[in-house]
VEXMI-122619 format. One line per 4 residues: number of its first residue (from 0); their letters; for each residue x negated, y, z of N, C-alpha, C. Coordinates in steps of 0.1 Angstrom, whole numbers. Layout:
NUM = a = X Y Z X Y Z X Y Z | ...;
This chain:
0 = xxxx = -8 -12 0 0 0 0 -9 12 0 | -8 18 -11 -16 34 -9 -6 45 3 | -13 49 12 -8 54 26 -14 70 20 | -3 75 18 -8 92 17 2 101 27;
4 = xxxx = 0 113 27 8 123 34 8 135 27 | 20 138 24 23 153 17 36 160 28 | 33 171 23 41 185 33 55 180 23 | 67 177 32 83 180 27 86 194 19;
8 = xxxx = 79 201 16 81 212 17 77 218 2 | 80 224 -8 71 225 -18 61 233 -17 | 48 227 -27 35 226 -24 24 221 -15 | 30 211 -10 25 200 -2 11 191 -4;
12 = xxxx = 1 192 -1 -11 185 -8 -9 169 1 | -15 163 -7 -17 152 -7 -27 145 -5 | -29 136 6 -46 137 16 -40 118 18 | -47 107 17 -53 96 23 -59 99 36;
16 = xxxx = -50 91 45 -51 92 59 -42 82 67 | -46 65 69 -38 57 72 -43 56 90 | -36 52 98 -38 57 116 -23 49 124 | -20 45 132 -9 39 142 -3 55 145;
20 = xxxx = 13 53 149 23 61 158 25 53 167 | 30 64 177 37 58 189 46 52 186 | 49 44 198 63 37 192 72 44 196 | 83 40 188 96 45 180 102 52 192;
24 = xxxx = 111 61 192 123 67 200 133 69 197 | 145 74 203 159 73 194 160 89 190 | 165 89 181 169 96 175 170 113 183 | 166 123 180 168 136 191 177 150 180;
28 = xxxx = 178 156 192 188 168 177 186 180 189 | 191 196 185 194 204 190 205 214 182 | 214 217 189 224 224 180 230 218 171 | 231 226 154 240 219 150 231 214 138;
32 = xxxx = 222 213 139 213 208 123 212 192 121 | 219 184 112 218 171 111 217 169 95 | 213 159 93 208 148 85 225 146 76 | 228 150 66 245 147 60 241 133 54;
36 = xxxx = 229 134 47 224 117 39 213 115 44 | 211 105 42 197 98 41 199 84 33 | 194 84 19 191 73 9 181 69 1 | 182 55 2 174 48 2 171 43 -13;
40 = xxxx = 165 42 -23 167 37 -37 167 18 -37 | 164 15 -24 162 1 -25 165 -4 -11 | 172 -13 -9 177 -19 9 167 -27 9 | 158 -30 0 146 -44 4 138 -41 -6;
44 = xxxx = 125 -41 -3 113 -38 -11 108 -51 -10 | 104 -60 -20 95 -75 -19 86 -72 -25 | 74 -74 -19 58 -70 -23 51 -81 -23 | 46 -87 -36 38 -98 -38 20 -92 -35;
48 = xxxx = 15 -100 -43 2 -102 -41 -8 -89 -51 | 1 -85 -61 -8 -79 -73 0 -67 -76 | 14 -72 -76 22 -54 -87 26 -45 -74 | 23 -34 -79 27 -20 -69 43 -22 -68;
52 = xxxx = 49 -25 -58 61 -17 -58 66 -3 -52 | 75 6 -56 79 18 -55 91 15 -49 | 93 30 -41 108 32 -31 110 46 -29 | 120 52 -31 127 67 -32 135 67 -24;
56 = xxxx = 130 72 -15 140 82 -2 143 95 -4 | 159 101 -5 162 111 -6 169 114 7 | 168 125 13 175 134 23 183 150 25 | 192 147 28 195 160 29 200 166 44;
60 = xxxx = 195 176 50 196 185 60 206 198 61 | 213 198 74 223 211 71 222 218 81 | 221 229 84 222 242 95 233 254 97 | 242 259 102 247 270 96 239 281 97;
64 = xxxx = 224 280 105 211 292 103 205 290 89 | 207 276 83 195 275 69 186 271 77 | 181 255 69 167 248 70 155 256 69 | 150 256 79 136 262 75 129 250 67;
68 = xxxx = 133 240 70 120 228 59 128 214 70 | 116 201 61 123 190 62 104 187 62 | 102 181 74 89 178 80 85 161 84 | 76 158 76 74 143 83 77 130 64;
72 = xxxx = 88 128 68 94 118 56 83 105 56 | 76 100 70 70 90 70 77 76 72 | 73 67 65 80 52 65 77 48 75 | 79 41 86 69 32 100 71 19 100;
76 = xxxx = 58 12 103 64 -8 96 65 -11 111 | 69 -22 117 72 -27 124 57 -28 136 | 47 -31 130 35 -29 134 29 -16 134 | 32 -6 135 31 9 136 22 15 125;
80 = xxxx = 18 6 113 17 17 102 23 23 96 | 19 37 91 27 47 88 23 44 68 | 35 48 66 31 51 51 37 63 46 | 29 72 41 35 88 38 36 89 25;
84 = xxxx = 45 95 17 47 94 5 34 100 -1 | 35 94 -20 31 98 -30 27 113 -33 | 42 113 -31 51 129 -39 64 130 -31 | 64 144 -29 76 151 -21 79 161 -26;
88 = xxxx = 93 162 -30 97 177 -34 115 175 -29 | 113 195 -25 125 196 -19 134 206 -30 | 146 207 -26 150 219 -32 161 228 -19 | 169 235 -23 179 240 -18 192 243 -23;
92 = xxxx = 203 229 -24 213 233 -28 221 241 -27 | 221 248 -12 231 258 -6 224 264 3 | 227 277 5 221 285 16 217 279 32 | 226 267 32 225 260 46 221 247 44;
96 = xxxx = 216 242 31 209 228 34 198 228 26 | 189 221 30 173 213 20 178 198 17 | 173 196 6 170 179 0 159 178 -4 | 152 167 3 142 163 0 143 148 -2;
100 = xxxx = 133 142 -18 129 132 -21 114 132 -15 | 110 116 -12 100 110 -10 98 98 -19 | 84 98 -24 85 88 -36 66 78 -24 | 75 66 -21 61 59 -16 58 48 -28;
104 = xxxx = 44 42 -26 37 30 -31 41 19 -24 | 38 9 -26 32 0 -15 25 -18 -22 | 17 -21 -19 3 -30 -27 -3 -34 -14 | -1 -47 -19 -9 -58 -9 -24 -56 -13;
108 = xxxx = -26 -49 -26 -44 -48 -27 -44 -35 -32 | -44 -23 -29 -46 -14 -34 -69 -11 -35 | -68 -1 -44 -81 -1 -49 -86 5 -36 | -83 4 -21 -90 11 -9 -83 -3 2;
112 = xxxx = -94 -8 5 -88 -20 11 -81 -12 27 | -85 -3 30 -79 3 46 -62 6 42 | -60 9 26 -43 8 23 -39 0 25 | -40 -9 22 -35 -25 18 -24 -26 33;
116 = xxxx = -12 -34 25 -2 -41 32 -7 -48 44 | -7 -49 53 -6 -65 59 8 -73 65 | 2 -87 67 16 -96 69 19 -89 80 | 13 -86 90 21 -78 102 28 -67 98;
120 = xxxx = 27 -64 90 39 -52 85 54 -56 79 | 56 -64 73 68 -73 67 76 -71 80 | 87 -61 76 100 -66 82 109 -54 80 | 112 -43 92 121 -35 90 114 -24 95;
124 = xxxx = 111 -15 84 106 -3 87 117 14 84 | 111 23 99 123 30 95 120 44 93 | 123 52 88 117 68 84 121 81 96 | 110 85 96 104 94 103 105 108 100;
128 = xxxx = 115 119 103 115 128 98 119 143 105 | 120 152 102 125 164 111 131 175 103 | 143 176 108 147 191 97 150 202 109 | 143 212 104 140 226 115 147 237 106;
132 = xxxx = 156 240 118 163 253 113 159 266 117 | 164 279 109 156 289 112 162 297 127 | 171 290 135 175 293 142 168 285 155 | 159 280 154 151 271 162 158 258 165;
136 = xxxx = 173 254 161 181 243 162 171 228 152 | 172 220 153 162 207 148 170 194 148 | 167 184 136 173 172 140 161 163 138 | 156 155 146 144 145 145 154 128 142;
140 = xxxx = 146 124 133 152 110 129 142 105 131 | 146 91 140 133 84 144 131 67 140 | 145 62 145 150 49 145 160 45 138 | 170 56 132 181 51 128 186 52 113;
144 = xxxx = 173 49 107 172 49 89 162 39 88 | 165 28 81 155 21 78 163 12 70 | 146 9 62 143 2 48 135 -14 55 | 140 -28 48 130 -39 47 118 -35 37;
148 = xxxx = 112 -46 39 96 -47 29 93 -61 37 | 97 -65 22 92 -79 27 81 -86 22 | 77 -99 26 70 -105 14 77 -115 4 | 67 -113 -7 74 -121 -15 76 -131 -22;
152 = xxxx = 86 -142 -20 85 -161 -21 87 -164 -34 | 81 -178 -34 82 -183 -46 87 -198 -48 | 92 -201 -55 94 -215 -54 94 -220 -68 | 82 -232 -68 78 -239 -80 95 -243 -84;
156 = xxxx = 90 -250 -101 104 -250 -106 107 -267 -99 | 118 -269 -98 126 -282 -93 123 -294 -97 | 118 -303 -92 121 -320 -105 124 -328 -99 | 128 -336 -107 140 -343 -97 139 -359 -108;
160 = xxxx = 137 -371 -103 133 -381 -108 139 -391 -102 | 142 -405 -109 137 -402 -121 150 -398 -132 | 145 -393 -147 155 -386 -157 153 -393 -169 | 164 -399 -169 173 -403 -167 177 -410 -152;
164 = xxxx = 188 -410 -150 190 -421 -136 203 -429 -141 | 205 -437 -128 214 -451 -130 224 -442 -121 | 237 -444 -128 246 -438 -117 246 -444 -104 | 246 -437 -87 247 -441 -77 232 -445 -72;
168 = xxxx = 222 -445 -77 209 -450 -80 204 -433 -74 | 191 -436 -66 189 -427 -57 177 -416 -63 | 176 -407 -67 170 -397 -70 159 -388 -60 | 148 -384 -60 140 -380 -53 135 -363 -60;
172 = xxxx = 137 -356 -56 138 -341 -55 122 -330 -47 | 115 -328 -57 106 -323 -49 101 -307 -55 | 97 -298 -45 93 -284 -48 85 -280 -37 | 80 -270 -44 67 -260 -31 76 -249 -28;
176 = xxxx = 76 -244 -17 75 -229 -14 63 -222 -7 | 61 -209 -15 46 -203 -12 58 -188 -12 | 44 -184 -1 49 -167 1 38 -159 -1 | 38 -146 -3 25 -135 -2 18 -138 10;
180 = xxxx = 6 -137 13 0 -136 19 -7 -122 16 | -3 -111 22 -9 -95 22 -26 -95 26 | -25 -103 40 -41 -103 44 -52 -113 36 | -47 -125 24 -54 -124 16 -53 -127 3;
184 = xxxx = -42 -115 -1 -42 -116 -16 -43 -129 -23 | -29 -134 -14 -25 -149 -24 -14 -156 -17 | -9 -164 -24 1 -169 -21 -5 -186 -9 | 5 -187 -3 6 -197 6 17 -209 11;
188 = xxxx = 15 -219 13 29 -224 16 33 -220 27 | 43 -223 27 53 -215 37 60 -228 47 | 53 -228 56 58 -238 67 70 -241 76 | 78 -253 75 91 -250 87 101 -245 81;
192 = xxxx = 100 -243 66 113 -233 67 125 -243 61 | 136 -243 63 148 -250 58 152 -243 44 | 157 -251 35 157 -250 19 165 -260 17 | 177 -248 9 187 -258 6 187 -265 -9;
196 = xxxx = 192 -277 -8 194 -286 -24 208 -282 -31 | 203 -282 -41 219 -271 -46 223 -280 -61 | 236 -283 -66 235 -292 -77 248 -284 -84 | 246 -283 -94 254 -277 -107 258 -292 -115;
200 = xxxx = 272 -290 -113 276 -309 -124 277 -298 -139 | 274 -310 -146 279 -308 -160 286 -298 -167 | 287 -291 -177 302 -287 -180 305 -280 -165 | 300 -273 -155 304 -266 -149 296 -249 -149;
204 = xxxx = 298 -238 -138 292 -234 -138 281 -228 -121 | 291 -235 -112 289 -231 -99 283 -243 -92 | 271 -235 -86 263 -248 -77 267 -250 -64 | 266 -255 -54 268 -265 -41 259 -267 -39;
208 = xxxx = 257 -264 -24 249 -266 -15 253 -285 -12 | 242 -293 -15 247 -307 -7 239 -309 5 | 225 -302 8 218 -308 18 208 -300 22 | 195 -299 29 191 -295 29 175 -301 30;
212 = xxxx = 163 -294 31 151 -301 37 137 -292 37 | 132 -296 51 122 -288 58 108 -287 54 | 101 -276 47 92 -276 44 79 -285 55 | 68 -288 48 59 -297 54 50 -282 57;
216 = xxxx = 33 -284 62 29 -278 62 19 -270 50 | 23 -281 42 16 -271 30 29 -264 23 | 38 -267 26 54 -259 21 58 -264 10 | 55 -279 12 61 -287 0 71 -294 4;
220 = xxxx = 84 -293 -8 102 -302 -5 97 -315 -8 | 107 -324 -4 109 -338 -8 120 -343 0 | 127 -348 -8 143 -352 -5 149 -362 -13 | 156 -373 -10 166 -383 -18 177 -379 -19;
224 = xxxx = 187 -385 -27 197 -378 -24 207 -388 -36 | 218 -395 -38 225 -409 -46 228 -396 -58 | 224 -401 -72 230 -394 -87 244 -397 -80 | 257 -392 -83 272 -394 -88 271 -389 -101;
228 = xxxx = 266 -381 -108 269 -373 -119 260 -365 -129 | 256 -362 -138 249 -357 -147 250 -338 -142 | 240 -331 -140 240 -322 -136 226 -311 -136 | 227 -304 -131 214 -295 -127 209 -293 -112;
232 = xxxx = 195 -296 -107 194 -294 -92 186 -288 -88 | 188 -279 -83 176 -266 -78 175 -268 -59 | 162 -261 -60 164 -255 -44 167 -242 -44 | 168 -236 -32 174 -223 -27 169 -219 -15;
236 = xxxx = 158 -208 -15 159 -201 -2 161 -193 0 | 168 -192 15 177 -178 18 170 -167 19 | 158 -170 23 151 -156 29 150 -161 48 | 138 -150 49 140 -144 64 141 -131 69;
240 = xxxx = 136 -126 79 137 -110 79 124 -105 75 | 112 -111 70 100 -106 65 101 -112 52 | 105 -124 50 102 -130 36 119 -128 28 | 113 -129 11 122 -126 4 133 -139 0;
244 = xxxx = 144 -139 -4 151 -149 -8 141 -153 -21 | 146 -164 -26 141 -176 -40 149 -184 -44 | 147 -184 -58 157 -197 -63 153 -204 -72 | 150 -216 -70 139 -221 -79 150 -223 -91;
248 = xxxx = 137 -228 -104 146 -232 -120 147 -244 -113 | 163 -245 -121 167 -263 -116 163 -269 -127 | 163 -286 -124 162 -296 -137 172 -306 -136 | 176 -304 -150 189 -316 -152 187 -327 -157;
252 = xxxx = 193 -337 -153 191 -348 -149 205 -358 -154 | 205 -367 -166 214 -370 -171 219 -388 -166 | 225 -389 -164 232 -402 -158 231 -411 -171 | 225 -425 -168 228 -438 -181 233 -445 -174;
């Protein structure tokens, strides 16, 4: 993740400077200045191992003195890294409010290893910000906006043997699940986690959950399960609150 900080404010410079916050507080205000939006361009950011992903937070602040400015617009991960946007720009739609966009990065390998993601960061991070009115009234958002960033899974494609099968005749179903690994730039199997077997019949279009089965320690499936029917059979993971959902390619598998 490239970690910058720019002024909310226009003409804001832009400085590399990644460091811990305190932890979090609730929310504080004075008078009548509050937060009317706060939006998010994405409810879940999944960050693999190599592509940059991007996230736009837009805000808007109201006063009946008029915003003096909109201060902070920092993301905070769960492990107290801050990440400060790219680029910031405000404007003024009305005499009594500021909007401001924040445009962040974030990269499990950016070209400054002190940016970089780590797995202790994956989960629910929440934005940091302050809108100051010119009447000395303020609203501080501390806790109660927040974005996921997760990591992000994969699951090899499905196979399922043997293909052809004998109707009623027992079938063996096997796949990997691997996740990001941020701290070293690569994927890993993903241990313990439950993954459901999902089957699409023929001539249909909707899959069914029939079973499930528990990753090993290198985060590889294996499961039996009796053919009834010619069909398609995937796995399915749901996700956690750090890791992303997956759905592997299914393989069909025709009854003789």
């Amino acid at each position: 993740m490239r970690i910058r900080t720019a002024a909310t404010v226009a003409g804001g410079a832009l400085v590399l400077l990644p460091f811990l916050t305190p932890t979090a507080q609730a929310d504080t205000h004075k008078g009548d200045t509050t937060f009317t939006s706060v939006t998010f361009s994405k409810s879940t950011v999944n960050v693999g191992v190599s592509a940059t992903q991007y996230l736009t937070v837009t805000a808007t602040a109201k006063d009946g003195s008029g915003i003096k400015g909109i201060y902070g617009g920092k993301l905070v991960s769960p492990a107290g890294r801050i990440a400060f946007p790219y680029s910031a720009s405000c404007t003024r739609p009305t005499s009594t409010t500021m909007k401001c966009a924040w445009k962040y990065s974030f990269d499990a390998n950016a070209s400054d290893d002190y940016a970089d993601l780590r797995n202790a960061d994956a989960g629910t991070w929440h934005l940091d910000a302050e809108a100051a009115a010119t009447d000395q009234d303020f609203y501080t958002l501390d806790t109660s906006r927040t974005v996921k960033i997760k990591r992000y899974a994969k699951l090899t494609a499905t196979q399922a043997t043997p293909e052809p099968v004998v109707k009623g005749r027992t079938l063996t179903v096997t796949g990997t699940l691997t996740r990001a690994s941020w701290d070293s730039n690569a994927y890993w199997g993903f241990a313990g986690k439950s993954v459901a077997l999902q089957f699409k019949k023929s001539g249909t279009s909707t899959y069914t959950t029939l079973k499930s089965a528990t990753t090993d320690s290198a985060g590889k499936l294996k499961t039996t399960i009796t053919a009834n029917a010619s069909g398609t059979w995937r796995w399915k993971f749901a996700g956690s609150g750090t890791t992303s959902p997956v759905t592997a390619t299914g393989d069909s598998v025709a009854l003789k």
